[in-house]
C-alpha distance (Angstrom), angle and dihedral (degrees) to the residues before:
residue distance angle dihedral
X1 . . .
X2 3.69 . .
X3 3.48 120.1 .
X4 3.66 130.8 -154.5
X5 4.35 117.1 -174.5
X6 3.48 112.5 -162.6
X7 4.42 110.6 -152.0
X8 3.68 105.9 -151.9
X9 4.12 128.7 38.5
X10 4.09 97.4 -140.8
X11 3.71 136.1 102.3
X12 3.76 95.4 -66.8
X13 3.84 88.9 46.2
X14 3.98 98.4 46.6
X15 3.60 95.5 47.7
X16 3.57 95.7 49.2
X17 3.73 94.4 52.3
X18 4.24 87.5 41.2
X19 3.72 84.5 55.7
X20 3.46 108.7 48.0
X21 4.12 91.3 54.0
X22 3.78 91.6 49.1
X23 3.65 87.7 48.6
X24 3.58 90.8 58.7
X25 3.77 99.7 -102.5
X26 4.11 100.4 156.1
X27 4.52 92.7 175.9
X28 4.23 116.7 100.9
X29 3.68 121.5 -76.3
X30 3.43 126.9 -157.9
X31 4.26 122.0 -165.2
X32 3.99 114.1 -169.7
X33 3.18 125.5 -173.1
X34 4.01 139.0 170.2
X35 3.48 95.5 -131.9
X36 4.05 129.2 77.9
X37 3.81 81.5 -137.4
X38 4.31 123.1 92.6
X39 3.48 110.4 -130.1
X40 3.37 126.2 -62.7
X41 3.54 152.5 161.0
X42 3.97 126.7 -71.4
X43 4.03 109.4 -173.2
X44 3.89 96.6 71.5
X45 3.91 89.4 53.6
X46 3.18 95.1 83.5
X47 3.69 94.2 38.9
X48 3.76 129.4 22.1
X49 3.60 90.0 14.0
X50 3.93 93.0 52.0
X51 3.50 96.4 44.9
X52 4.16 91.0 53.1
X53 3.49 99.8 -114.4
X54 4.02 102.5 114.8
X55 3.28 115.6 37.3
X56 4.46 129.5 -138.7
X57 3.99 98.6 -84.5
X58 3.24 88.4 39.1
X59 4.12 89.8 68.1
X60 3.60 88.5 51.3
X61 3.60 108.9 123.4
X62 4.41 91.5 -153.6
X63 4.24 126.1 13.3
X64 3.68 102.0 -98.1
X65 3.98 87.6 -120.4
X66 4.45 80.0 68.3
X67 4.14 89.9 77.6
X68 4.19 89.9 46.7
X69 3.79 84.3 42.7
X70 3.66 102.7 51.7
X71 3.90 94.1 29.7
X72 3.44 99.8 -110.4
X73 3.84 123.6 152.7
X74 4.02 114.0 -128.7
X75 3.98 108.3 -161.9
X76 3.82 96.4 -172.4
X77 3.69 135.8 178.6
X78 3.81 94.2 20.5
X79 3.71 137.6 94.7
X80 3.77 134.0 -128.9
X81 3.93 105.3 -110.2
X82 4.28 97.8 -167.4
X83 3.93 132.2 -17.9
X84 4.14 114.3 -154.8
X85 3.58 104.9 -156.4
X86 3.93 96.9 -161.3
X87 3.54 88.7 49.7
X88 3.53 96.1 43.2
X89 3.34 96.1 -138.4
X90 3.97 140.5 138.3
X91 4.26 119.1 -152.3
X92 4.02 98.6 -150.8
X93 4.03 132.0 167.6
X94 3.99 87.7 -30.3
X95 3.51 102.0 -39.9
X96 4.31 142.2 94.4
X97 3.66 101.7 -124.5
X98 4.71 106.4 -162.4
X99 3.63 107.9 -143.2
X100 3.87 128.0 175.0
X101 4.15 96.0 -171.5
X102 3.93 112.1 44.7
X103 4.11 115.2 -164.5
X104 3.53 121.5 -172.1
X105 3.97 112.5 -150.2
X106 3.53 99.8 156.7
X107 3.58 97.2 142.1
X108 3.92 121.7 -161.1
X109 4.03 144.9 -62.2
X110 3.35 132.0 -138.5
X111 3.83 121.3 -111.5
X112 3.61 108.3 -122.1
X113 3.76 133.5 -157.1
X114 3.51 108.2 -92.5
X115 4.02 121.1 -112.1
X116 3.38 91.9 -121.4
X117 4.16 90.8 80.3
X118 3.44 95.2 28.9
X119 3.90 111.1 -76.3
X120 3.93 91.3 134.9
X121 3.91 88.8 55.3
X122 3.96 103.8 108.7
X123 3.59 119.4 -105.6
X124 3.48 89.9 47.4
X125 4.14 113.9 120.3
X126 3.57 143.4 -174.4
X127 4.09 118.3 -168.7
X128 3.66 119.6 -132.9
X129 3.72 107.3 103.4
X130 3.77 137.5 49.9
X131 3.68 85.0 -122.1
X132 3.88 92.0 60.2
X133 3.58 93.9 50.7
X134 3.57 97.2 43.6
X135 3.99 78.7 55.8
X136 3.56 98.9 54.0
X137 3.93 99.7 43.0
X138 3.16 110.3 95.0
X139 4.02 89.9 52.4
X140 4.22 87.4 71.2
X141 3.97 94.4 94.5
X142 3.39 121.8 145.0
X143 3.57 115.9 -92.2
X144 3.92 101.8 3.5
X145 3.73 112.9 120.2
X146 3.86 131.9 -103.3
X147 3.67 130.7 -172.6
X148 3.92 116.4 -156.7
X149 3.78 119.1 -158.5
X150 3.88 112.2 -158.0
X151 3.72 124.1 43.7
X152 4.02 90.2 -148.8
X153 4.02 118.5 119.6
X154 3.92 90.1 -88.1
X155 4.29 89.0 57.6
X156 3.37 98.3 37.8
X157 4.13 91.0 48.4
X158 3.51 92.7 56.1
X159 3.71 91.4 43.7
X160 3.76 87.9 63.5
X161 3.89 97.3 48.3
X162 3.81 84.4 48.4
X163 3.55 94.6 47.3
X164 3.91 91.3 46.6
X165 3.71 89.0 52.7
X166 3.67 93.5 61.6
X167 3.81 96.4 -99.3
X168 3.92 131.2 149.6
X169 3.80 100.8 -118.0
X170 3.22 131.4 -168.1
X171 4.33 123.0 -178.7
X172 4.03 109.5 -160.2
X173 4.04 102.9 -162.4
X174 3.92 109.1 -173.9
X175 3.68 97.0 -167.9
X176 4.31 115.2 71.7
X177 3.62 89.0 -90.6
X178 3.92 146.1 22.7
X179 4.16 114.3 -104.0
X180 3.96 83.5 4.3
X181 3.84 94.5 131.4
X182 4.47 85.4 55.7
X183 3.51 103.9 28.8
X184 4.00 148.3 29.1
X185 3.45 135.4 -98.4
X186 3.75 96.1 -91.9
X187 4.12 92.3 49.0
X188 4.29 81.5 51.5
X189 3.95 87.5 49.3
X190 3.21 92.8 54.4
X191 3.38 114.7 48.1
X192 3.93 94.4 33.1
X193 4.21 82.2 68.9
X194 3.77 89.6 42.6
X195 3.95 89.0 60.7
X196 3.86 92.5 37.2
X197 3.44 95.8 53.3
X198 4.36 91.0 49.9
X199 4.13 77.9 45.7
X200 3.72 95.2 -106.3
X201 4.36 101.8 153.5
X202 3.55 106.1 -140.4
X203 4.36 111.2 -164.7
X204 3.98 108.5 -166.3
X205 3.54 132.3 -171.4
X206 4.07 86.7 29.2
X207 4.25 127.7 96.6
X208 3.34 132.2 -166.2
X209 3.94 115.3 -84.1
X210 4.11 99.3 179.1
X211 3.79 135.3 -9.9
X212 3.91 108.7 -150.1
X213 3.89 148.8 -154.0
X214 3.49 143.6 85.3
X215 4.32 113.6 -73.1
X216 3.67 89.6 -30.8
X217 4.10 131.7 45.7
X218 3.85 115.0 -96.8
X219 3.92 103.7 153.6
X220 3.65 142.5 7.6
X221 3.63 131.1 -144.8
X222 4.24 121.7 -142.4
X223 3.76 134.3 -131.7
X224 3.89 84.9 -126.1
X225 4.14 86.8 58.7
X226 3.89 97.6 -106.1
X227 3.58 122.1 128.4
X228 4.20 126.4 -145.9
X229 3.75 131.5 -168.2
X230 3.64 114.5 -125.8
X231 3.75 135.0 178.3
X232 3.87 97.4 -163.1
X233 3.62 130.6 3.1
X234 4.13 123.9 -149.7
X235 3.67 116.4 -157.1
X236 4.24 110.3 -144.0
X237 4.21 92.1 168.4
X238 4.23 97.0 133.5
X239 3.52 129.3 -93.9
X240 3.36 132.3 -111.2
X241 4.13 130.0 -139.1
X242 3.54 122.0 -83.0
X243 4.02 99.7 -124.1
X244 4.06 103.7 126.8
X245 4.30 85.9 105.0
X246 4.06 94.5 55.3
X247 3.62 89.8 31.1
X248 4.43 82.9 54.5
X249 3.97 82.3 49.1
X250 3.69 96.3 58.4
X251 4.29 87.3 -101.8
X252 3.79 105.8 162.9
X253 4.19 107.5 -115.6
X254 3.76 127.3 -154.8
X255 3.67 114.9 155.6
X256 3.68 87.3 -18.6
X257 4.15 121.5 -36.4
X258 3.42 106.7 -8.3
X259 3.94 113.5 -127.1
X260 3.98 136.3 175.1
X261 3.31 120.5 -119.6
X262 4.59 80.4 -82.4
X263 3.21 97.1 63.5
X264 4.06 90.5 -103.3
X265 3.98 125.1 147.7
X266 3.45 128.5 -153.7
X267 3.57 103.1 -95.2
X268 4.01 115.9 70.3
X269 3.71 118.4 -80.4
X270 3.91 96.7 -3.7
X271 3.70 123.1 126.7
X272 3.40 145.9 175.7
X273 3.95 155.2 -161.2
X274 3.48 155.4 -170.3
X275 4.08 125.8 14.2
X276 3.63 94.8 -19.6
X277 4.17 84.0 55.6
X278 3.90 118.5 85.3
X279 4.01 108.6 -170.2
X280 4.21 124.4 -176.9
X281 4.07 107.0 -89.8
X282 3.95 118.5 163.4
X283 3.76 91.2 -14.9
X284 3.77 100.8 -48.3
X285 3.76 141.7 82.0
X286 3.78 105.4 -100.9
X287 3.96 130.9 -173.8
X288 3.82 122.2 -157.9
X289 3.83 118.6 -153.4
X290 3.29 105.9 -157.4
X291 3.78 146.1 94.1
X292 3.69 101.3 -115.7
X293 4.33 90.6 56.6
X294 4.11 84.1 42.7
X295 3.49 94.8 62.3
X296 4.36 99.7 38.0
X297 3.69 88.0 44.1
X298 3.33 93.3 52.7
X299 3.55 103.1 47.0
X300 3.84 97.1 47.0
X301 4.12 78.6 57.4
X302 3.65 87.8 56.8
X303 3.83 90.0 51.4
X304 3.71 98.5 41.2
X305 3.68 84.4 54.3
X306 3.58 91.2 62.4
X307 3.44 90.9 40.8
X308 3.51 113.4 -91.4
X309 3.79 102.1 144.4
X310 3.78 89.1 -148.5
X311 4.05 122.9 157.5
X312 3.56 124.0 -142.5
X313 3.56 122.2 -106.1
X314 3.78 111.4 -176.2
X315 3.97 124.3 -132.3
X316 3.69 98.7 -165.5
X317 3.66 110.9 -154.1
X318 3.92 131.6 149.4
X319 3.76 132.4 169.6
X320 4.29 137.3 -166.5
X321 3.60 129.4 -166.8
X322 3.63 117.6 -155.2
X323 3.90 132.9 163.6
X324 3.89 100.8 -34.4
X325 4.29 94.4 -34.7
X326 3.90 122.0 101.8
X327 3.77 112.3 -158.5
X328 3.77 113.4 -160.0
X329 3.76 118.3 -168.4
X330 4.02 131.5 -157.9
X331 3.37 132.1 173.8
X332 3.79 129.3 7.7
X333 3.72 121.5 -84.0
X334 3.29 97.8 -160.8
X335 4.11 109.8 139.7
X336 4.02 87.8 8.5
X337 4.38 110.6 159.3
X338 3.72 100.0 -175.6
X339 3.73 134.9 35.8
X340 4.03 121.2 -152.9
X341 3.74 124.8 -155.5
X342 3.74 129.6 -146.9
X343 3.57 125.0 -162.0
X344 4.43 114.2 -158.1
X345 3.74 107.7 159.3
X346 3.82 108.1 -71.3
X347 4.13 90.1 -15.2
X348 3.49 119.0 98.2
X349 3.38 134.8 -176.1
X350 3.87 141.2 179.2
X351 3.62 124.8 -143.9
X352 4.02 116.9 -143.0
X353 4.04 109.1 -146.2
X354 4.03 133.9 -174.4
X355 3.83 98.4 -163.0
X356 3.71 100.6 -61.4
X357 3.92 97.6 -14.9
X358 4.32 123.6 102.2
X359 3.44 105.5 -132.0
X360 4.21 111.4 161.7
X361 3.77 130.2 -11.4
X362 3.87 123.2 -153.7
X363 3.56 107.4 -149.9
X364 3.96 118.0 -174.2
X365 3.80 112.3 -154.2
X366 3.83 83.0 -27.8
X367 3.82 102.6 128.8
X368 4.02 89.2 162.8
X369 3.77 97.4 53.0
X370 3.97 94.7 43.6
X371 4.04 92.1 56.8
X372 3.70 86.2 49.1
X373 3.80 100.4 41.4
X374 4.23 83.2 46.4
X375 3.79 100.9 56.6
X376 3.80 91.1 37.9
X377 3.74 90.1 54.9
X378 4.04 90.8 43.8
X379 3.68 92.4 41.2
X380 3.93 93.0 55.3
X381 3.61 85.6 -119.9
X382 4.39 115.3 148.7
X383 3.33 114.3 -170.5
X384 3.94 114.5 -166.2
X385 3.66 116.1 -96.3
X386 3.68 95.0 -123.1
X387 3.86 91.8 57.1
X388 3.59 93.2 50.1
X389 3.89 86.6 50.5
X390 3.67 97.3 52.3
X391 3.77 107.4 97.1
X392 4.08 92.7 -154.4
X393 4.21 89.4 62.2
X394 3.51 108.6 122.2
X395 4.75 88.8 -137.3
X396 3.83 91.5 -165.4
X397 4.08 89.6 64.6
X398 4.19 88.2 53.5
X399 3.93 75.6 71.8
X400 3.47 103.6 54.0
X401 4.25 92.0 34.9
């Protein structure tokens, strides 16, 4: 019976499995994962989750009785120790585990501040698992203090919460501008006034020289000189993929595990997907971090495991949720030289151009305008600028045109 063992109990890893049983695939499957937890999901943890409003099963991407149901094995709360790919064969919690499909799910970590400022100093946090957030919970008290370090999506999220929870919050953005290595100017504009206006300070242009105090974190100390109290510090630097097991099995790496455009590694019959997965686009390797790629990369692995022969096609697509704004992302703006933006009541939106090619769209609580800007972009449809910039153009007809 064929055997397929899936490394890494996440998004990537549950949709894979999920996939290959509704596909028909009646051979063993085996999910690990590090955590005691099933799979679940990660974007509400540091939102709805933090705040108390949805509760731990509730993040749980499939009931626990799913796995018994579709007779898949769950190795949880264990690590993979070594993987021989000529072998085929996976060392796990004591035992040799034959496999004749390897997938590599492993996900992502968080880059943490290094212990050399201060980053081992408790009350210092990063947010990526349920564990971490469970850690840094009880910290979220009205009025205490908390430094962020990272103006990315992942900072400036938990800025909001903290913000909304009657916190002091500061965001420290080394780079010239918050969000400015994901998004343009006009994205940065925008949700630097959001946060000043819920009386989040933002510093840009300044990094973190030394966070302070003796056993736990009680003040940090700028690269500009200037010094801030603190009662609890989160870090919100990036993460990077989760390839040190495949690159242990001899795995070839480039910006994570390198793929082709299947899913395939470089040793026979291994796999894998989602941010630990780099795949050819535009004459690089690229990685995706986000839910939307986790899931489609994953389930074309499913189906190339059964044979399929399918290549990936992206679908780009990212959202954040912070105070009472959704921002929906399409598209890639990588390499974009002009920016448009559209005006629709309270929605905005910004239009991401490479001379006279759509690339992305930021849309901020702009539902309309994102499902537009998305099946333009995946329809290899380009609009000009000007049209999209024209607040009497009726954006459903750019479909049908």
């Amino acid at each position: 019976m064929t055997h397929v063992v899936v490394i890494g109990a996440g998004q990537a890893g549950c949709s894979l499995v999920a996939k290959l049983r509704n596909d028909g695939f009646d051979g063993q499957i085996t999910l690990i994962g590090e955590e005691q937890l099933p799979p679940y999901q990660r974007p509400p943890l540091s939102k709805a989750y933090l705040m108390g409003e949805m509760e731990e099963e509730r993040l749980y991407l499939r009931p626990e009785v799913f796995y018994d149901e579709q007779n898949i094995t769950l190795r949880l709360g264990t690590a993979v120790d070594a993987i021989d790919t000529t072998a085929r064969t996976v060392a796990v919690g004591g035992d040799t585990i034959q496999y004749d499909h390897l997938a590599f799910t492993t996900g992502s970590n968080p880059r943490r501040l290094p212990a050399s400022i201060g980053g081992d100093l408790d009350g210092v946090y990063v947010v990526r698992t349920l564990a971490d957030v469970d850690a840094m919970a009880s910290e979220f008290v009205k009025d205490r203090r908390v430094l962020i370090v990272g103006g990315g999506y992942i900072g400036l999220e938990a800025a909001a919460v903290a913000a909304k929870l009657g916190l002091k919050v500061t965001v420290l953005e080394m780079a010239d501008r918050i969000l400015q290595r994901v998004a343009a100017e006009q994205t940065s504009d925008f949700f630097r006034d959001l946060h000043t206006i819920h009386g989040v300070e933002i510093l840009e242009g300044v990094g973190l020289a030394e966070l302070t105090g003796k056993g736990r974190v009680s003040g940090a100390t700028l690269t500009d000189g200037s010094q801030i109290e603190v009662d609890f510090v989160i870090a919100g630097v990036g993460i990077t993929p989760n390839d040190q097991l495949a690159d242990a099995a001899g795995v070839a790496l480039e910006n994570g595990i390198k793929t082709d455009l299947q899913g395939r590694c470089s040793a026979p019959n291994t796999w894998a997907a989602g941010d630990c997965a780099s795949f050819p686009y535009r004459g690089t390797q690229i990685r995706l971090e986000s839910v939307g790629n986790a899931i489609d990369q994953a389930e074309l692995v499913a189906q190339n495991i059964m044979g399929a022969g399918k290549d990936y096609v992206p679908k780009p697509w990212f959202w954040s949720d912070q105070f009472d704004i959704k921002l929906q992302i399409a598209g890639l703006n990588t390499g974009y030289d002009m920016v448009v933006t559209r005006e629709d009541g309270d929605a905005t939106s910004f239009w991401y151009y490479k001379g006279d090619q759509l690339l992305a769209v930021d849309a901020m609580n702009d539902p309309r305008n994102y499902m537009v800007g998305k099946r333009l972009i995946e329809g290899g449809k380009h609009p000009a600028p000007e049209i999209i910039a024209d607040p009497e153009t009726d954006m459903r007809a750019l479909l049908r045109a």
